[in-house]
N, C-alpha and C positions, 0 to 999 in steps of 0.2 A: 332480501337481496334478489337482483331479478338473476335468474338463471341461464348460465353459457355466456354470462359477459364477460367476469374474471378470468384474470389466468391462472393454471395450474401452480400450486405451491408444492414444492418442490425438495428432498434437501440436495444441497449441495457439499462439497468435500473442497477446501477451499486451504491451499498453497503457499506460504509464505515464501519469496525468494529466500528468509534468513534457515529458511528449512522447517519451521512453526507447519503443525497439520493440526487443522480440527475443520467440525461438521456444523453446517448450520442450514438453515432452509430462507430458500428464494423462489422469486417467479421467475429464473434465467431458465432457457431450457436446457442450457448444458448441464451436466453432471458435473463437472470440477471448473474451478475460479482460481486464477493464479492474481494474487498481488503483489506489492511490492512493499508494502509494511503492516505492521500488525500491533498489537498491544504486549509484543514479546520484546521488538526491536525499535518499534516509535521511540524517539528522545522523549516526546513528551510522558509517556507510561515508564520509562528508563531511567530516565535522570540525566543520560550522559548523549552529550552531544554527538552527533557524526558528520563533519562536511563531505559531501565527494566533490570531489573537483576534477571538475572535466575539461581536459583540452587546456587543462593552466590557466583558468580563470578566474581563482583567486589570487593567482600569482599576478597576473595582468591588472586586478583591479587592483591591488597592493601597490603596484609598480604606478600606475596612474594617480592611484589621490595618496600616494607615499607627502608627506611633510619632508620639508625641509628649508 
């Protein structure tokens, strides 16, 4: 490896919005990482689904390709 081209590897303390904390290491140079899902809270590691719905936009789309 040639020398002073990489960047420092780091750990980081990284945040789950659902409240989930653990430690891993990055090249950010921050110290802490806030996301927004994890293998705590993803559907997919979960099982169980979660819609959010913003601003009624499944209710709009429901309303629009409604059958009838």
């Amino acid at each position: 490896m040639k020398p002073e081209i990489h960047p420092e590897y780091n750990e980081v303390a990284v945040t789950c919005s659902c409240g989930n904390n653990f430690k891993t290491h990055s090249t950010l140079s921050k110290a802490e990482l806030l996301i927004e899902s994890c293998s705590e809270c993803h559907p997919f590691y979960t099982g169980k689904q979660r819609i959010v719905d913003t601003a009624g936009r499944v209710d709009k789309f429901n309303k629009r390709y409604q059958r009838g």
